[in-house]
C-alpha positions in Angstrom: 0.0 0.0 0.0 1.1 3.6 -0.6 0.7 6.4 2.0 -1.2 9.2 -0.2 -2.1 12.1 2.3 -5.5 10.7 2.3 -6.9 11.4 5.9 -9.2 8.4 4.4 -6.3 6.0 4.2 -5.8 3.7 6.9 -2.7 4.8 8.9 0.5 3.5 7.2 2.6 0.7 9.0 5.5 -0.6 7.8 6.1 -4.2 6.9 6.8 -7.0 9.0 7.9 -10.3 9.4 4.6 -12.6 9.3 5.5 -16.3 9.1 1.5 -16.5 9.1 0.9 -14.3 6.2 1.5 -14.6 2.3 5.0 -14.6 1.5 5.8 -14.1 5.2 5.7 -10.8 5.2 3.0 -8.3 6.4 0.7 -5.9 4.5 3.0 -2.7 4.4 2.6 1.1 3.4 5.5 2.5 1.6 5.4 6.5 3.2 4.4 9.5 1.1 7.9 10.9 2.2 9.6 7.7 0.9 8.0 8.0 -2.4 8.5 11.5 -2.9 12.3 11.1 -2.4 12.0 8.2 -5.3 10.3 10.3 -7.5 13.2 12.8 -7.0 16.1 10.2 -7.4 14.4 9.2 -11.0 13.7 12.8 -11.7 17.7 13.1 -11.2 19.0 10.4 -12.8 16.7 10.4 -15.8 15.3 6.7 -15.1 12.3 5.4 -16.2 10.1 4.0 -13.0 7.8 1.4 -13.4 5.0 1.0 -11.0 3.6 -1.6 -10.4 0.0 -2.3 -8.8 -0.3 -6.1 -7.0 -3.9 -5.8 -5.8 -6.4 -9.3 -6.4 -9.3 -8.6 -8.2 -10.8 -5.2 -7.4 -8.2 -2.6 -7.7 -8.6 0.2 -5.0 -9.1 2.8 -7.8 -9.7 6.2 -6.0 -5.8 5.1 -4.3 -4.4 4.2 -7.7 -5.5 7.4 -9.0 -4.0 9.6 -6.2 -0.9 7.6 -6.7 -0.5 8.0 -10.2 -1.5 11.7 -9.9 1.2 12.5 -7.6 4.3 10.6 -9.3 6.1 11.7 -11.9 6.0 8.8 -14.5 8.4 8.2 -16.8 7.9 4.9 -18.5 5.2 2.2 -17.4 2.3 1.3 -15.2 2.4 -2.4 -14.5 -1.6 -3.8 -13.4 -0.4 -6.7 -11.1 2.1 -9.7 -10.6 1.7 -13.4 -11.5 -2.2 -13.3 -11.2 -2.7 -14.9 -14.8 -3.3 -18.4 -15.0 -3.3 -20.5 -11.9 -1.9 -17.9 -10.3 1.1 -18.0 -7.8 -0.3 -17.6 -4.7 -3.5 -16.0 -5.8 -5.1 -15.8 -9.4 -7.6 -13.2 -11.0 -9.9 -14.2 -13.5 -9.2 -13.4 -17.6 -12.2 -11.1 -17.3 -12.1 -9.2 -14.3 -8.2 -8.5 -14.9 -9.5 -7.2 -18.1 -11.9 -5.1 -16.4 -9.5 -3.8 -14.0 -6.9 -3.1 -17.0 -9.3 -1.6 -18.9 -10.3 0.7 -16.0 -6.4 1.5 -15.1 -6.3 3.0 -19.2 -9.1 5.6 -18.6 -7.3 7.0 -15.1 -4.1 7.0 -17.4 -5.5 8.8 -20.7 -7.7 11.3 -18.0 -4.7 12.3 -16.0 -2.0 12.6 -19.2 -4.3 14.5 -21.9 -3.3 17.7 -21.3 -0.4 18.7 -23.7 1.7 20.0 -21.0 1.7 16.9 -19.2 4.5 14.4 -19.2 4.7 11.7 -21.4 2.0 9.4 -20.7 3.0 6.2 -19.7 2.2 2.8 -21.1 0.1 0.4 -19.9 1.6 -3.4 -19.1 -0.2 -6.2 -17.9 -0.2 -9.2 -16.7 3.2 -9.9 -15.7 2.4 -13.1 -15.2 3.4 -16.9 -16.1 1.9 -18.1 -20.0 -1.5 -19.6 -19.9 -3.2 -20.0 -23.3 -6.5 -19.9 -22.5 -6.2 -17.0 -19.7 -4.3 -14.9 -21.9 -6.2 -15.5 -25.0 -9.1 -13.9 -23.2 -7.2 -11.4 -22.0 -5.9 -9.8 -25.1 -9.6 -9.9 -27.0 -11.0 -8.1 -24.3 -8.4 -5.3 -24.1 -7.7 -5.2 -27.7 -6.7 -2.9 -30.0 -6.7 0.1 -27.6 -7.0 -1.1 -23.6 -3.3 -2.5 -22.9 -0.3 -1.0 -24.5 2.1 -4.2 -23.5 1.7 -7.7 -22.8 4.0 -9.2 -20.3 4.6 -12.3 -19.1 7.3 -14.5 -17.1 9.6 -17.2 -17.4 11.2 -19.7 -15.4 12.3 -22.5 -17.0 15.3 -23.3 -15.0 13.5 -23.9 -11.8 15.0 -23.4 -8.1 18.5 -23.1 -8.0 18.7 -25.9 -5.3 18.5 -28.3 -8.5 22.0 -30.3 -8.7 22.0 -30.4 -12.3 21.4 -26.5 -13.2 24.0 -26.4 -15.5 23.3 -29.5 -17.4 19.8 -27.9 -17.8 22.1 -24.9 -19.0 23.8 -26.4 -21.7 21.3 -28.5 -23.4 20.4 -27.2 -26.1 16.8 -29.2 -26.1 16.0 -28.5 -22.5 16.3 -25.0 -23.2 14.2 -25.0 -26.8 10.8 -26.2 -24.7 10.2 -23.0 -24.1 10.2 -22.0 -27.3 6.3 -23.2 -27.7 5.6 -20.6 -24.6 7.0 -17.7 -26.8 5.4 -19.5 -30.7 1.9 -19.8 -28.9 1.9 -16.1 -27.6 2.9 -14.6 -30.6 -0.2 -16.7 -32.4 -2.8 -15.6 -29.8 -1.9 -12.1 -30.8 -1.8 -12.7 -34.2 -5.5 -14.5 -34.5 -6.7 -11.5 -32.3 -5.2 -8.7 -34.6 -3.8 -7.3 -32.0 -0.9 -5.1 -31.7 0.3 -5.2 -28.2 3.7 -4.8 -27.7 5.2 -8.2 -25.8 7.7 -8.4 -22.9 9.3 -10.5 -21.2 10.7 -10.6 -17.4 12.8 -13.4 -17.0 13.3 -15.2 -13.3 16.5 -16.9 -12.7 17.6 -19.4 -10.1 19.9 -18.2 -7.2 23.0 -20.4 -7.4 26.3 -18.9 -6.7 29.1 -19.6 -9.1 26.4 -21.4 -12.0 23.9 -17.9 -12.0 26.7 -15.3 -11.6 29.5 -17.8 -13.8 30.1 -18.0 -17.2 27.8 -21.0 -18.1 25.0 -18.8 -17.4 25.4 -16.9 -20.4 24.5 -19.7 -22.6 21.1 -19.5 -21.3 20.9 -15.9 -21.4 21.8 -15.9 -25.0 19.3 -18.8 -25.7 16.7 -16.6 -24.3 17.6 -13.4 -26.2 17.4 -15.4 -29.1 13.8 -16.7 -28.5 12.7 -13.4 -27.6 13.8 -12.2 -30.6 12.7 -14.8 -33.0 9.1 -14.8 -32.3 8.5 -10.9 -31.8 9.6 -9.7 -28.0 10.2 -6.1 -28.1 11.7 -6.1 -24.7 13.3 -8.4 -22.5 13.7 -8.0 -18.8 16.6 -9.6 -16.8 15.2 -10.0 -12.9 17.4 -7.8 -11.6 20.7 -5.2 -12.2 22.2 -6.6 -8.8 20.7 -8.9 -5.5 21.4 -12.2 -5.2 23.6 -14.6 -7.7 21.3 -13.9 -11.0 22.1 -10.3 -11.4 23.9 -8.9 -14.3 26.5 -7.4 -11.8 28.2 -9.1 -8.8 27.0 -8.3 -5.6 30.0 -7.6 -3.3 32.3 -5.9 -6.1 29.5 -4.2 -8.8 31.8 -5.3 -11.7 29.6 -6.9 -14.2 28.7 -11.1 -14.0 30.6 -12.8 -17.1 27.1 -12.7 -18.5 27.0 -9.1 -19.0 30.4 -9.2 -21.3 28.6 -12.1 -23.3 25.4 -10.2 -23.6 27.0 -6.8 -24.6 29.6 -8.4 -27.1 26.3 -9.9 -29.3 23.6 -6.4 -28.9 
């Protein structure tokens, strides 16, 4: 939750360990001062923030608009996380998350159509894992003008605990079954006509010295090159830095041997 000034608003708590609750983690407010100083680091750095709304079902629209009209927003409104499908966790329906999309696209095109405003930001959704029938709904009800982007994730390598990562890594088979994930995508847009934009977040296993080693690149690659073939405009690694699967190394910041074999074929 966001703190929004909103004498309305519940009070804002922080988060908390909750070995009870989802994740194990407490439902948390994120202050308005906090967000004002983020707003300020992207505003001086020139990056593009993505915010992203994780709400089930019902999206908490008078908050979502306060929070959109206060930030200055660079790139991207995400609507939700791995809801699509069966869910991880939780799951919306195809139809309601196209209802909440769909209502997320009129707050955005009434709060940017002034001229003077800053560019308006595109709309992403679901960000979720691949599920043919969930998404095929999705996209006829929010096509041609509702969604901007289409996102979804991957995570083909499983949990890093698995003792044979890198074989998984360097076979070349292993790694093309998930080709069908990116093939049946692109088809679902092209029966519907539609012409979303697609992206990709990829999630990684944490596995120190296979996620932040050499060997990793060969599945980076053979992602890149899947992406590519079947029509991803943009491809999300799951994170700069943090953990083993980060494009830089998290003690030092020099870049993962990854990052050399990523730049050296752009």
């Amino acid at each position: 939750m966001y703190d929004t000034g909103d004498a309305r608003q519940p009070s804002c708590a922080p988060f908390a360990k909750n070995a009870s609750a989802m994740f194990g983690f407490s439902q948390g407010c994120l202050p308005l001062r906090r967000w004002d100083e983020l707003n300020a680091f992207f505003q001086r750095t020139g990056g593009a923030m993505e915010l992203n709304y994780h709400e089930r079902g019902f999206f908490h629209w008078l908050h979502r608009e306060q929070r959109i009209r206060c930030t200055w927003m660079g790139a991207r409104v995400r609507a939700g996380n791995e809801l699509s499908g069966s869910g991880v966790g939780a799951r919306v329906d195809a139809d309601q998350y196209a209802a909440d999309v769909i209502a997320l696209k009129r707050i955005i095109d009434s709060t940017y159509h002034q001229s003077s405003s800053p560019a308006k930001p595109l709309v992403l959704a679901p960000g979720g894992f691949f599920d043919a029938a969930w998404f095929t709904e999705l996209v006829g009800k929010t096509k041609p003008e509702q969604m901007d982007v289409i996102t979804h994730h991957i995570y083909n390598l499983g949990p890093g605990v698995d003792d044979h990562l890198v074989q998984k890594i360097l076979d070349p088979s292993y790694l093309d079954g998930e080709a069908s994930t990116f093939s049946d995508l692109e088809g679902i847009l092209r029966s519907a006509g539609s012409t979303h934009l697609v992206s990709l977040d990829a999630q990684q296993p944490n596995t120190r010295l296979v996620t932040d080693a050499f060997v990793f690149s060969f599945w980076y690659l053979d992602q890149l090159g899947m992406s590519s073939k079947y029509g991803t405009k943009s491809y999300c690694r799951q994170t700069l830095v943090g953990g083993n699967y980060g494009l830089l190394n998290t003690t030092t910041f020099e870049p993962n041997p990854d990052y050399y074999k990523w730049t050296s074929h752009a």
